[in-house]
MARBAMAR-185594 format. One record per residue (C-alpha): residue in three letters; x negated, y negated, z negated. Coordinates in steps of 0.5 Angstrom, whole numbers, padded with zeros to 4 digits, always signed. Layout:
// MARBAMAR-185594
ALAXYZ ...
This chain:
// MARBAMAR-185594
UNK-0196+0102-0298 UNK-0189+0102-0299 UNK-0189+0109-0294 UNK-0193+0112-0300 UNK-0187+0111-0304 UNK-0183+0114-0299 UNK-0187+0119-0297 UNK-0185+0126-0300 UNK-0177+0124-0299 UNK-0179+0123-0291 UNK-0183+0129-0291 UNK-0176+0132-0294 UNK-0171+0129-0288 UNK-0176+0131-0283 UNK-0175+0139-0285 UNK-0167+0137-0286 UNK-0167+0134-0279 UNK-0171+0139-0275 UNK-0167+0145-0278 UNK-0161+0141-0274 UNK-0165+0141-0268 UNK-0162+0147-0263 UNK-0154+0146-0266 UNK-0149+0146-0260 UNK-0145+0140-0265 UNK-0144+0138-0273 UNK-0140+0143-0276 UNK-0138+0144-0283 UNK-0142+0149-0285 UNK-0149+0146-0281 UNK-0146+0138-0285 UNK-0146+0143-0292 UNK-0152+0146-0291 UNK-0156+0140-0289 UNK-0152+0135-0295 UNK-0154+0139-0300 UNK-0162+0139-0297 UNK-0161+0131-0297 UNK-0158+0132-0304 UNK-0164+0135-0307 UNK-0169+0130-0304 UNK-0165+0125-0306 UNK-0164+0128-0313 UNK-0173+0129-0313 UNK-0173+0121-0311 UNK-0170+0120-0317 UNK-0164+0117-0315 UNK-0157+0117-0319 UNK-0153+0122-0319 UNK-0147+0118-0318 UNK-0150+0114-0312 UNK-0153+0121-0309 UNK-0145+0123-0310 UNK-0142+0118-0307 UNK-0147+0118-0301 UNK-0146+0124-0299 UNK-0139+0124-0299 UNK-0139+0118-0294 UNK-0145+0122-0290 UNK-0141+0129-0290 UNK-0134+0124-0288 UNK-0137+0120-0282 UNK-0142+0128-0279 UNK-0136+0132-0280 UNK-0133+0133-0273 UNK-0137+0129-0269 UNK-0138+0131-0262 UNK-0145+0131-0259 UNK-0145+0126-0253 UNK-0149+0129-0247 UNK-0155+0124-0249 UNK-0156+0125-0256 UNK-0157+0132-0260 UNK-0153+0134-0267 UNK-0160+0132-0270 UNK-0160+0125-0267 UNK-0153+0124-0269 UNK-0153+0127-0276 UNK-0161+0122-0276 UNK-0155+0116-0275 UNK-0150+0117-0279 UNK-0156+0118-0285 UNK-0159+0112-0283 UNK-0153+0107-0283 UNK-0151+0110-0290 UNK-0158+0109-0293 UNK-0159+0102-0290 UNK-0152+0101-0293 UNK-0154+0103-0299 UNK-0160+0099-0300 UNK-0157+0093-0299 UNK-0154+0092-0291 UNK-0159+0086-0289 UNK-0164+0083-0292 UNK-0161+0077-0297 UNK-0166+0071-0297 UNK-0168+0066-0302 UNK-0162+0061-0304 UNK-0166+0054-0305 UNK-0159+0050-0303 UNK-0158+0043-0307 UNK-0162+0037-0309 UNK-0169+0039-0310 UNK-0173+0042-0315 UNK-0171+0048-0315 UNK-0172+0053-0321 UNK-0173+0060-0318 UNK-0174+0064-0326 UNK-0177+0071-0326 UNK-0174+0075-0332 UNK-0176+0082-0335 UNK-0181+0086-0339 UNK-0187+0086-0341 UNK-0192+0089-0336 UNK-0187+0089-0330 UNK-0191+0084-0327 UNK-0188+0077-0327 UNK-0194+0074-0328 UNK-0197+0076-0321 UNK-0190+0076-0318 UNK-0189+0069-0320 UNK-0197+0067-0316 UNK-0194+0071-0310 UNK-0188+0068-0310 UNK-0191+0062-0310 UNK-0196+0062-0304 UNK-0190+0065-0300 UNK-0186+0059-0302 UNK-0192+0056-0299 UNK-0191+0059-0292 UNK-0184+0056-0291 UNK-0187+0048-0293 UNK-0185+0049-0299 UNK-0188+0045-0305 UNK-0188+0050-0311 UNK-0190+0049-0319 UNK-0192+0054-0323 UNK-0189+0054-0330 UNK-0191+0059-0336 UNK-0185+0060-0342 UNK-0189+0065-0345 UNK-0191+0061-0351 UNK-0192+0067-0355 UNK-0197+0070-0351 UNK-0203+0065-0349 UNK-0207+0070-0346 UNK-0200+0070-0340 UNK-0202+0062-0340 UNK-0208+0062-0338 UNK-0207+0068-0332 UNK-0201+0064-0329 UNK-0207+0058-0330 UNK-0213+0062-0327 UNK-0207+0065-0321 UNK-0205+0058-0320 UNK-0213+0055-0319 UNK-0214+0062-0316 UNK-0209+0060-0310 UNK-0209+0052-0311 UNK-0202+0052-0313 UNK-0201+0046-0318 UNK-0199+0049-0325 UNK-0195+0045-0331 UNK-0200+0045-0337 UNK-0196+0046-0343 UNK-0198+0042-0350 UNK-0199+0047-0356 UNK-0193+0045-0360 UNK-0189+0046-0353 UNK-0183+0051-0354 UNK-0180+0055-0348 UNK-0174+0050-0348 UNK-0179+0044-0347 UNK-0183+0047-0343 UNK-0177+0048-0338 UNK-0175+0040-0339 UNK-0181+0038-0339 UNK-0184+0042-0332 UNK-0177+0039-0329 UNK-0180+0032-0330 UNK-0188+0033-0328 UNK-0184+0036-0321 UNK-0180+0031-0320 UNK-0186+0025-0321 UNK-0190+0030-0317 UNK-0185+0032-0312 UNK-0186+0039-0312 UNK-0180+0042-0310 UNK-0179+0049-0313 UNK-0182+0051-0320 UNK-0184+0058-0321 UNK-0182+0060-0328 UNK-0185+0066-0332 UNK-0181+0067-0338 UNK-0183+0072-0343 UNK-0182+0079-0345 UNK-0182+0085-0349 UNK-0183+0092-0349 UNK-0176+0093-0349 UNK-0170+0089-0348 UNK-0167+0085-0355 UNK-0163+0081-0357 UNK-0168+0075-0358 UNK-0171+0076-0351 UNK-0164+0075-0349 UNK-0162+0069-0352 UNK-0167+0065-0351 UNK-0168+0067-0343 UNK-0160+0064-0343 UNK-0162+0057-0347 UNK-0168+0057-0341 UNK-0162+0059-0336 UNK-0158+0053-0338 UNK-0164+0047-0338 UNK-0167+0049-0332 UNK-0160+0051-0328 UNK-0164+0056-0324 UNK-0162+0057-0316 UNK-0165+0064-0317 UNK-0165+0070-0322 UNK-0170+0074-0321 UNK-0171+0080-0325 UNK-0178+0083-0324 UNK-0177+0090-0325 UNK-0183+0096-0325 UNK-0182+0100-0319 UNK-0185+0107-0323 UNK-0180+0107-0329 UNK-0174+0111-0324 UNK-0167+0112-0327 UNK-0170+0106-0333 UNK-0170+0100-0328 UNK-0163+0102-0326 UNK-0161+0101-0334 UNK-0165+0096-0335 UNK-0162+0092-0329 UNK-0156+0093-0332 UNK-0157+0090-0339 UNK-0160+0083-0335 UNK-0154+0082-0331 UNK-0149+0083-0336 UNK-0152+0079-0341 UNK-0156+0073-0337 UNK-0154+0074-0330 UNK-0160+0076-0323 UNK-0159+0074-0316 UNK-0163+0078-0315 UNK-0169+0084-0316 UNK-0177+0083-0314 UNK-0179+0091-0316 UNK-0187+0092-0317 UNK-0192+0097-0316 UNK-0189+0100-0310 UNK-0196+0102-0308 UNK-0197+0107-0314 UNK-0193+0113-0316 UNK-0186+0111-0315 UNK-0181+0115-0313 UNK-0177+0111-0310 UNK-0170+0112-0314 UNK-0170+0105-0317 UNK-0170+0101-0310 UNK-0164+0107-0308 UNK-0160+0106-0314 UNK-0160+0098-0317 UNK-0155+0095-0310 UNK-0151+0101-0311 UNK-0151+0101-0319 UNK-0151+0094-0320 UNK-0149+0090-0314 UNK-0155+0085-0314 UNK-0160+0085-0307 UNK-0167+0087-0308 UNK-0170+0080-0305 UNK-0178+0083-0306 UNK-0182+0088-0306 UNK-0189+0088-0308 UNK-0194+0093-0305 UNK-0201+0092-0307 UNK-0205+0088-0313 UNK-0207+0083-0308 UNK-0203+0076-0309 UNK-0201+0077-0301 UNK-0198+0084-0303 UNK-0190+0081-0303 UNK-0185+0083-0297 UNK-0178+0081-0296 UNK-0174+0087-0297 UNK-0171+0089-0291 UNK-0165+0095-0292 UNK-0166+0096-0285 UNK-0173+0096-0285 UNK-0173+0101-0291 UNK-0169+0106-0288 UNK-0173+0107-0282 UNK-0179+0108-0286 UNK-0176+0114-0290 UNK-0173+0117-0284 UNK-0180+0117-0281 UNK-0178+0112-0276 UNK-0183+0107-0277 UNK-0183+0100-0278 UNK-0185+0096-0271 UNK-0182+0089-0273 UNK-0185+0089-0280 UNK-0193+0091-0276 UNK-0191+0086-0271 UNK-0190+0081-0277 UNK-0195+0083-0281 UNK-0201+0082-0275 UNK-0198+0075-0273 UNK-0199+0073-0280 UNK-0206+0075-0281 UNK-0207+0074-0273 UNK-0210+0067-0271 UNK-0208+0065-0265 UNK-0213+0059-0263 UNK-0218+0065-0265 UNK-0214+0071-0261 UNK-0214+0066-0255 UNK-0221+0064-0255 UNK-0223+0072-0255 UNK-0218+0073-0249 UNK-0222+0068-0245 UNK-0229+0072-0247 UNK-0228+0079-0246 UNK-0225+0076-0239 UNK-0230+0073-0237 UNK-0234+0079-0241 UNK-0238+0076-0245 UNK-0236+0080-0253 UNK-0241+0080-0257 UNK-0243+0083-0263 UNK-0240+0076-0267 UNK-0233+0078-0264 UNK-0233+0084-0266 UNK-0234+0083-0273 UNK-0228+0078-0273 UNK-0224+0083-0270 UNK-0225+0088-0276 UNK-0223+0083-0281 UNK-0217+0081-0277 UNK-0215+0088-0278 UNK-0217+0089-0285 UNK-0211+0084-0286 UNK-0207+0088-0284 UNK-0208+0092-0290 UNK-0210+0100-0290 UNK-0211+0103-0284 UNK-0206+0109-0287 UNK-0200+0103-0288 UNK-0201+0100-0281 UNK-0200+0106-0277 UNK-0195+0108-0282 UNK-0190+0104-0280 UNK-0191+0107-0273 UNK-0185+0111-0270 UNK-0187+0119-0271 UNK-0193+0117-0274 UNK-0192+0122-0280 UNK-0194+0128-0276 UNK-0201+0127-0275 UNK-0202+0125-0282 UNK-0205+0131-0284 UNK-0210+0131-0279 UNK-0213+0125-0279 UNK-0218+0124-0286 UNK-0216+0115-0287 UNK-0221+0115-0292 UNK-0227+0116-0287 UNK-0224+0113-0282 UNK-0225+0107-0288 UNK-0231+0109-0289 UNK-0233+0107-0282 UNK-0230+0101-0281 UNK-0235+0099-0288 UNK-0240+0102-0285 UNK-0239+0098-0278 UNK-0238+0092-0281 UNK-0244+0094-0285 UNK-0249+0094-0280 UNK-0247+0088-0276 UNK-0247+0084-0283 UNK-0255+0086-0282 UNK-0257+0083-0275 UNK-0259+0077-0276 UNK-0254+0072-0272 UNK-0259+0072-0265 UNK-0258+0080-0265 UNK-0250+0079-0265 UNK-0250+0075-0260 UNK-0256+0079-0256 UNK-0255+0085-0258 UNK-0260+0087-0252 UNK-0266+0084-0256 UNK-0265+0090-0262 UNK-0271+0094-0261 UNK-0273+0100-0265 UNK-0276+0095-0271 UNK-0270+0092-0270 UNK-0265+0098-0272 UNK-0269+0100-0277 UNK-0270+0093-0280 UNK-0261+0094-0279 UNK-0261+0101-0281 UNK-0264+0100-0288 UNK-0261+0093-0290 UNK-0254+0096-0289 UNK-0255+0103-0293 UNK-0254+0107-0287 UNK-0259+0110-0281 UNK-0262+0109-0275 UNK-0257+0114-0273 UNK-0251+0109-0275 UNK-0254+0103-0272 UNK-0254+0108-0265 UNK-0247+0109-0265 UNK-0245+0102-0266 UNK-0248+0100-0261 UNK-0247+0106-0256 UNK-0239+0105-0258 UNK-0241+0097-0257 UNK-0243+0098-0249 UNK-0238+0103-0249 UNK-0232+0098-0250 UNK-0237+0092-0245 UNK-0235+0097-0239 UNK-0228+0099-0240 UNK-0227+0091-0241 UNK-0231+0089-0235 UNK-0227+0094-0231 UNK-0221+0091-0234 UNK-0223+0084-0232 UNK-0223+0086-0225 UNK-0216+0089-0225 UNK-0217+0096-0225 UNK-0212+0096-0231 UNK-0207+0092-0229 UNK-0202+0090-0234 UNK-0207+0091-0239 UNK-0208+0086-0245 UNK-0216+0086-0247 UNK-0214+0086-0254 UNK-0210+0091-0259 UNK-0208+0083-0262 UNK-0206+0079-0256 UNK-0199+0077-0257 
């Protein structure tokens, strides 16, 4: 969802861009008025003026006297030159966990209260997971138990061991004592969640470094909220100062965040944004690519990060065994549904096809929230035939669909049209096995 984020500063280069289109070349007056147009998109995306300055100083340095190559307009050109700068900005590539030495490592979350440590640190740990890694839950926070007990409830929830502190345990013993319990258990990564406060402080401080110098952390991470703008990029500042960050997870990027804290915090504090969080769900967490991210607010799409995305939530065994049956034509309705499940991992339909190049276009025109809604109601619909009638959909009578229509909630109509668009794709499967769509892979998920 972080496309979102980015929506309204997209939508403003769009109109920058397009006002280029048709120009013999990049003169200084074209550069002028298309820098002041970025100028207040950036501004309106609450980035800080010092790095909107110095952005578009590079910008105008680079665009001005360009001449125009015989394959590319001054539009595409001026695209270019913007894209490298924002790539640049956001932090050139992306900047990987740092887990070097003797394990355990500790990776620590540091920030305020309601950022969103507590949720990151269960992310963090079922990333780590992923890469072979044998995380360790730790909460320090022996102020608030209720922050206890969440980390405990997250770990359970996601099956990650979780370090169980004593009631006369303080944060420093925690942090010693979690070091020992992962040792003996030979989990090699402990995820810290420190404490917060509503506002930095100077307790707060001292007693993130006292934990800093036990656990000698191979990452400080400082979770900030994405939707605080202008204040993530102050409060960034006073933790590097003082404690000292590798690094910043931002959050809620899926709300109403403008964008301007991911666009400032490399340039204004000179520490790599390592993750975003981009949903509530505990899968909800990308590694931050600048590259990437670029791209996304350029209207350019994301394709590497969709291809990813589906060969995470892709089986292979099972996008293997579903080639072999819509060859040999035998689809049922059992493999239709598993297909929309596979595609609600991917996540929105509107996040998914965000990240396609040129896809900004057409958002207007196409209702995602009905598109949803159908996606529902066919997955609906196929929940209420029994296991016979999704392997011979065939049997499904007139009884029968009045039987599916009133045990999904939907009517005789609905259960028409999901079988009508089911023997519409049986057929163009059929033909397809029998070449006469040469090249064509019988699965939008085939890799």
């Amino acid at each position: 969802m972080i496309s979102v984020m980015f929506e309204r500063l997209q939508e403003r280069f769009e109109e920058i861009f397009k006002k280029l289109k048709g120009q013999g070349k990049l003169t200084e007056d074209n550069i002028k008025d298309s820098l002041r147009d970025v100028r207040i998109a950036l501004l309106e995306a609450d980035v800080n003026y010092r790095v909107v300055k110095d952005f578009l100083e590079r910008v105008k340095e680079r665009a001005i006297g360009q001449g125009v190559l015989t394959s590319i307009t001054p539009g595409q050109l001026f695209v270019k030159i913007v894209y490298d700068e924002l790539r640049d900005l956001l932090g050139s590539s992306n900047v990987p966990l740092m887990l070097t030495g003797s394990p355990p490592h500790s990776i620590m979350l540091i920030g305020l209260q309601g950022s969103g440590k507590t949720t990151t640190a269960g992310k963090l740990a079922i990333f780590l997971r992923k890469k072979g890694k044998r995380p360790l839950l730790v909460s320090t926070d022996v102020r608030r138990p209720a922050a206890i007990e969440q980390l405990k409830k997250i770990a359970a929830q996601i099956d990650v061991p979780f370090y169980i502190p004593t009631d006369k345990d303080t944060p420093l013993s925690i942090c010693s004592g979690s070091k020992e319990y992962a040792i003996r258990n030979y989990n090699d990564v402990l995820v810290v969640d420190t404490a917060g406060r509503l506002h930095v402080d100077e307790d707060l401080l001292n007693e993130l470094i006292e934990q800093k110098g036990i656990l000698s952390p191979s990452e400080t991470l400082l979770v900030l909220d994405g939707m605080t703008g202008q204040d993530a990029v102050n409060i960034a500042k006073t933790f590097e100062e003082r404690v000292g960050v590798t690094g910043f997870v931002l959050t809620k990027l899926d709300g109403d965040a403008r964008g301007g804290a991911a666009l400032s915090i490399k340039a204004t504090v000179g520490k790599p944004i390592k993750f975003i969080g981009t949903g509530e769900k505990l899968d909800a967490l990308e590694q931050f690519h600048p590259e990437r991210i670029a791209s996304r607010i350029l209207g350019m799409g994301d394709v590497i990060s969709l291809v990813e995305k589906a060969k995470e939530a892709i089986e292979e065994k099972k996008a293997k065994e579903l080639e072999k049956k819509l060859l040999k034509d035998e689809f049922t309705l059992e493999d239709f549904r598993e297909q929309l499940k596979q595609i609600k991992k991917l996540g929105s339909m509107e996040s998914i096809l965000g990240m396609i190049p040129g896809f900004s276009k057409f958002k207007t025109v196409i209702d995602f929230q009905e598109a949803e809604k159908e996606f529902k109601k066919m997955e609906a619909i196929i929940n209420s035939m029994t296991k016979k009638e999704r392997l011979y959909p065939q049997i499904i009578d007139g009884s029968r669909r009045q039987r599916i229509a009133k045990g999904s909630g939907t009517t005789v109509q609905d259960v028409n049209e999901l079988l009508r668009k089911y023997s519409q794709l049986k057929k163009l499967v059929k033909k397809i096995s029998k070449g006469q769509f040469k090249g064509f892979r019988p699965s939008i998920f085939m890799r």
